[in-house]
MIFI-531976 format. One record per residue (C-alpha): x, y, z; residue in one letter. Coordinates in steps of 0.2 Angstrom, whole numbers, padded with zeros to 4 digits, always signed. Last residue first. Layout:
<atoms>
XYZA
...
</atoms>
This chain:
<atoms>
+0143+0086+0211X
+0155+0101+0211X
+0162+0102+0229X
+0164+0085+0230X
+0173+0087+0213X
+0184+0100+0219X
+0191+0090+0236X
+0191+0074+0222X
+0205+0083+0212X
+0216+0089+0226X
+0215+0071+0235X
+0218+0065+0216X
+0233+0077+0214X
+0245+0073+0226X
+0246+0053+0227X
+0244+0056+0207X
+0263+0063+0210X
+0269+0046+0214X
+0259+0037+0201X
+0263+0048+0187X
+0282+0051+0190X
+0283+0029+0192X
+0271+0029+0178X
+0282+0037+0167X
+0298+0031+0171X
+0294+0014+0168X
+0286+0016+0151X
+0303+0026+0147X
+0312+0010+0152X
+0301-0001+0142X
+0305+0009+0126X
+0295-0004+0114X
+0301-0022+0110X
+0279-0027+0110X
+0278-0036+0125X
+0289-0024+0135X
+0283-0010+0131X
+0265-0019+0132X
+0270-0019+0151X
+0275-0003+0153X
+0260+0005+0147X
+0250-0010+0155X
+0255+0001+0173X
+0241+0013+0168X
+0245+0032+0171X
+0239+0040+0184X
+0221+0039+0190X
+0211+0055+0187X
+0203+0047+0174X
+0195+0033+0187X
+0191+0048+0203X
+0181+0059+0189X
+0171+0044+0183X
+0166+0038+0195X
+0161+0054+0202X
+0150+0058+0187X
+0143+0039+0187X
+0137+0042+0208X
+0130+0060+0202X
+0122+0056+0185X
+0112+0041+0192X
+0102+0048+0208X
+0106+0065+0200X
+0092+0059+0185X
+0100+0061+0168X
+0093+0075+0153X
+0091+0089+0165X
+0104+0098+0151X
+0114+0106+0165X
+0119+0090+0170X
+0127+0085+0156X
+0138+0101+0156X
+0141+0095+0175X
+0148+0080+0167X
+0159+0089+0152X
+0168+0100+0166X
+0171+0085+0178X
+0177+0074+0162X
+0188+0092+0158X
+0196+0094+0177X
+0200+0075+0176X
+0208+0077+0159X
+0220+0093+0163X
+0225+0086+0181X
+0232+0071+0180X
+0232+0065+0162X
+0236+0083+0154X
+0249+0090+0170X
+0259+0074+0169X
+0260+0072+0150X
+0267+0089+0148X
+0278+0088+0163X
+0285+0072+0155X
+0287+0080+0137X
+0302+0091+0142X
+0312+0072+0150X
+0327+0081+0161X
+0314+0076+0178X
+0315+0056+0175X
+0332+0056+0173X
+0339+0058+0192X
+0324+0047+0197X
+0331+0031+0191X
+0316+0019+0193X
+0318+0002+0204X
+0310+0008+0220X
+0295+0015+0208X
+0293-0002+0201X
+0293-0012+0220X
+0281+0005+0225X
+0271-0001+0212X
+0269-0019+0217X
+0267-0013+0235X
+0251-0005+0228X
+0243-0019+0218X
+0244-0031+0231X
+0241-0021+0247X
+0225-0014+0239X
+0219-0030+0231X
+0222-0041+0245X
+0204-0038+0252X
+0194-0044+0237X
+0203-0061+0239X
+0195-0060+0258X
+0178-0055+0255X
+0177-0067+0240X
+0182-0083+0249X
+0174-0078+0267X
+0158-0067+0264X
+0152-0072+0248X
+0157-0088+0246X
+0158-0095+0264X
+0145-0087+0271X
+0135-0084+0255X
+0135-0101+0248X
+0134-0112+0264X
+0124-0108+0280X
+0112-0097+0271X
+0114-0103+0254X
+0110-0121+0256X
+0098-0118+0271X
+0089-0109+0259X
+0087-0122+0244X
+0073-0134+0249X
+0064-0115+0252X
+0068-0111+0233X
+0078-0096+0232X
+0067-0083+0224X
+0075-0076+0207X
+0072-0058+0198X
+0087-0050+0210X
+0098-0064+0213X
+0098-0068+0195X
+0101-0050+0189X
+0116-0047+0203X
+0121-0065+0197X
+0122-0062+0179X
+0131-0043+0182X
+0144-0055+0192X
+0147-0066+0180X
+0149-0052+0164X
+0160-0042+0174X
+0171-0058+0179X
+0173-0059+0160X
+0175-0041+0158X
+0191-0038+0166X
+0203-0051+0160X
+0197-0050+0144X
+0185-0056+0131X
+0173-0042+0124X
+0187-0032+0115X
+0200-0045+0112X
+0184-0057+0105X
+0178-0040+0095X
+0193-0039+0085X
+0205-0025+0083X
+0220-0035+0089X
+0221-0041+0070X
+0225-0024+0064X
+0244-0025+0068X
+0253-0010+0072X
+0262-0018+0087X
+0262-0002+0102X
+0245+0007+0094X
+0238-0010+0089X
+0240-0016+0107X
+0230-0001+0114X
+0217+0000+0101X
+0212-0018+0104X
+0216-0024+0121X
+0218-0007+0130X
+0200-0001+0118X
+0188-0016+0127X
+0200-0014+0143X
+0198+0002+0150X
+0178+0002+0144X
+0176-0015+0155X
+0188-0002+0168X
+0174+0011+0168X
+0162-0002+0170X
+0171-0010+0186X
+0170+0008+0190X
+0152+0007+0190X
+0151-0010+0203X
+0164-0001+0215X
+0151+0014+0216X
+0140-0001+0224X
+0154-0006+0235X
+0153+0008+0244X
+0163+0027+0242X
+0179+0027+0249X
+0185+0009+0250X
+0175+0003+0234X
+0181+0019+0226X
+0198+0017+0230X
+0200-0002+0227X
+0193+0002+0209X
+0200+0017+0204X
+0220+0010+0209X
+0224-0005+0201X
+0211-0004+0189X
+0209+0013+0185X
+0227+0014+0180X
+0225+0027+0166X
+0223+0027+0149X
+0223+0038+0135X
+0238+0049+0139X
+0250+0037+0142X
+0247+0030+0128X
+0251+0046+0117X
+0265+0046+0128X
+0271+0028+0122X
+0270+0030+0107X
+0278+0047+0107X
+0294+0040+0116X
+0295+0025+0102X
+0293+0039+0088X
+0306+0053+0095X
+0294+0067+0100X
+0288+0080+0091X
+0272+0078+0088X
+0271+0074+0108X
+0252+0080+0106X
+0237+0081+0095X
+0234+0062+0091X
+0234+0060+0111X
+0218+0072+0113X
+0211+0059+0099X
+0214+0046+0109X
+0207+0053+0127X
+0192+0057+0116X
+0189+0039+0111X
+0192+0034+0129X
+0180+0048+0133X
+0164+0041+0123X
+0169+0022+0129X
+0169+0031+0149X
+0152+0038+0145X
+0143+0023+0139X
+0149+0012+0151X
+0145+0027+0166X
+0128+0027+0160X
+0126+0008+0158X
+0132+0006+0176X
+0121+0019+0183X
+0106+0010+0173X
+0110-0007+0181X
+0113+0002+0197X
+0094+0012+0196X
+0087-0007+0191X
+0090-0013+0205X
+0099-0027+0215X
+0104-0024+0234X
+0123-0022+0231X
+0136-0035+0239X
+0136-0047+0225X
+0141-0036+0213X
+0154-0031+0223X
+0162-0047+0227X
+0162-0052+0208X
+0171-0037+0205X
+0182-0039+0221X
+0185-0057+0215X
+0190-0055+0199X
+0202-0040+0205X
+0209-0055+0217X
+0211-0066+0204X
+0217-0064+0187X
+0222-0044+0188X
+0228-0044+0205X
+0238-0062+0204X
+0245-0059+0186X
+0251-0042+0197X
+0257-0047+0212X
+0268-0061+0200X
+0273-0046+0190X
+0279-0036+0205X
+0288-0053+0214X
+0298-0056+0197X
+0303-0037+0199X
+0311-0040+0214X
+0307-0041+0232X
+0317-0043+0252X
+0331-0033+0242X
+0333-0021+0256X
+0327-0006+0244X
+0312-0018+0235X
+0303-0021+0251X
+0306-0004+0257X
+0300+0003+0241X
+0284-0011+0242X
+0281-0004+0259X
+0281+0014+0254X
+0267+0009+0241X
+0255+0002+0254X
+0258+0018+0265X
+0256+0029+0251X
+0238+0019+0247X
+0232+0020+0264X
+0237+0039+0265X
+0225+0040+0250X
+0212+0033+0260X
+0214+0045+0275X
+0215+0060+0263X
+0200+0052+0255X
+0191+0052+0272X
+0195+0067+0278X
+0188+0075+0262X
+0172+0069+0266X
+0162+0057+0255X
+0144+0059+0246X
</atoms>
């Protein structure tokens, strides 16, 4: 499906991106007012967009809605697992630092990173089931996430779970994939879309919102990493624990549980493949920057947050090339 080459090439891509937020961030060109405001932008806008954009840009079948729905179903059955893994770890941590760990553990940045990656090094089409990966992300982030950090049960409601930042621009662009592909453009209406609609929607507005996502969401974690105090980050015994679990422990077991799944004949390859890899490159991810965020929101150990997916998101740099050089061997 993809050559190593070509992740390396695209990971480089990323570490470029990132270095240029540090340097932004070292000669004080950026703060952290510039990282939250790249990030409201990325995850009210231009991730939108790059949904949207990627819904759009797949011929319509019903073998993508069917992926989609796979990988959905998957990711929600995994999240859940990701939890109960959590439960079983950092027992002994101090209460806010074991929080946030057991967060840590459940979810990862697929957003920021999954996406962009997969579109770049797979197609837009792959792009379309990890937007599913992320509805997933999102439907537990917004619920069981913000109960874990504020321990009120009125976050696990279905409006929190169904509306959010990421599944809204899900649901529009899975209308229009269906519309477009079950709808004939009236002939009074062609010239409308062809010198109009997707020109300059499609190819111009979308296209290029979608193309900021990488630069955007990247240099606004090198501008975090830049501000992280590395001499500290190493003395913490549960960060090599949480490190070696969500990057490489998870990933190796989603891969394991997949090829299990294909063993069984159950799933097609046309669909099990693509949502297998999908899935694989999205929990290999490091950890999600909400972590620090929701620290914040909710008067926990934002500094801990910080440090943990500054470690995770440098050293994911090394282990997803490692982790998707198996998979394409695998699936």
């Amino acid at each position: 499906m993809y050559g190593l080459d070509v992740l390396v090439q695209k990971v480089l891509l990323l570490t470029v991106m990132i270095a240029l937020g540090v340097i932004l961030r070292l000669t004080k060109k950026a703060d952290g007012n510039l990282a939250k405001g790249f990030s409201d932008v990325v995850v009210y806008l231009t991730q939108p967009a790059m949904i949207i954009y990627s819904f759009l840009d797949a011929p319509f079948s019903k073998r993508i809605i069917i992926t989609s729905l796979c990988v959905l179903g998957f990711s929600m059955l995994l999240h859940l697992g990701y939890f109960y893994v959590s439960k079983l770890l950092y027992k002994k941590a101090p209460e806010k630092q074991q929080l946030i760990l057991r967060y840590s553990t459940i979810f990862t940045n697929a957003g920021f990173m999954g996406i962009p990656l997969i579109s770049e090094l797979i197609s837009p089409e792959a792009a379309i089931y990890a937007t599913f990966y992320v509805v997933s992300f999102n439907v537990y982030n917004w619920s069981l996430g913000c109960y874990m950090y504020s321990k009120d049960r009125s976050y696990i409601s279905a409006k929190k779970m169904l509306l959010n930042p990421a599944t809204i621009p899900t649901y529009i662009g899975l209308a229009l994939f269906i519309i477009g592909g079950l709808w004939t453009v009236p002939e009074g209406l062609q010239p409308i879309f062809d010198s109009f609609i997707v020109p300059v929607i499609k190819d111009d507005v979308l296209f290029l919102l979608k193309s900021t996502v990488i630069p955007m969401s990247m240099m606004m974690i090198g501008i975090r990493l830049a501000e992280s105090d590395f001499k500290t980050m190493f003395k913490d015994k549960y960060l090599p624990i949480l490190t070696v679990v969500r990057l490489i422990l998870i990933p190796f077991a989603v891969m394991g549980i997949m090829k299990l799944v294909e063993f069984t004949g159950l799933i097609p390859d046309s669909i099990l493949t693509p949502a297998a890899t999908v899935l694989v490159i999205s929990s290999s991810t490091p950890v999600a920057a909400m972590a620090n965020i929701f620290a914040e929101r909710f008067d926990g150990d934002a500094v801990y947050a910080s440090k943990i997916v500054s470690v995770t998101t440098l050293l994911s740099l090394a282990t997803m090339p490692m982790i998707a050089a198996v998979l394409s061997k695998v699936f």
